[in-house]
N, C-alpha and C positions, 0 to 999 in steps of 0.2 A: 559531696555531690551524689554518691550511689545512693544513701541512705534517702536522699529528695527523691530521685529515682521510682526506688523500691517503695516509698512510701506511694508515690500517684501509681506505681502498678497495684499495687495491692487493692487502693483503694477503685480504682473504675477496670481493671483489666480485660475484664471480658466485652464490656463495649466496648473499648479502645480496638484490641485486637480484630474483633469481630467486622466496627466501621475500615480500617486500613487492611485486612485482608478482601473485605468486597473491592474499597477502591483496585488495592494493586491487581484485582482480579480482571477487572471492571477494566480498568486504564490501561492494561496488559492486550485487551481484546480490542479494543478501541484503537491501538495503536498497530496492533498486529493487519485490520481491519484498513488501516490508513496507508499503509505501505503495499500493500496485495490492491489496493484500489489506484496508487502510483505504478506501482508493475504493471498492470492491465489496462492502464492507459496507454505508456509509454509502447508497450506492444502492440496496443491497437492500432498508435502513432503511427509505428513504424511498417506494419502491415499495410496498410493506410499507403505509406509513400511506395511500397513497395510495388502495389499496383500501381498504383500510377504512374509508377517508372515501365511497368513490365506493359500497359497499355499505351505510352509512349513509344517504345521499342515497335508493338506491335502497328502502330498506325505508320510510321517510319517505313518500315518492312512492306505497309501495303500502297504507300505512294511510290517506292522503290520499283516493286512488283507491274504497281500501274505503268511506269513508266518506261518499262521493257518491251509489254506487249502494246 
């Protein structure tokens, strides 16, 4: 089985190598690019409810407010 091997390196190597070093290169960024695109969502998400909770409070505070004076 090495010998099958070493004979298809020999024989095409350098495009072998050359097409699956662009891929892992390629698919490496592509994937890195996918997860930083989930992270930055999820934080928008969450910033997102975060106001909404914090303008909730604040409308709360001013029906409060009203209803003192």
């Amino acid at each position: 089985m090495c010998w099958l091997l070493m004979q298809v390196i020999k024989a095409n190597a350098p495009y072998h190598m050359s097409f699956f070093i662009i891929v892992i290169f390629m698919g490496s960024f592509y994937l890195v690019n996918l997860i930083l695109a989930i992270v930055a969502m999820s934080y928008d998400d969450c910033r997102k409810q975060d106001q909404d909770a914090a303008e909730e409070e604040l409308a709360v505070g001013r029906r409060i407010c009203d209803l003192e004076f």
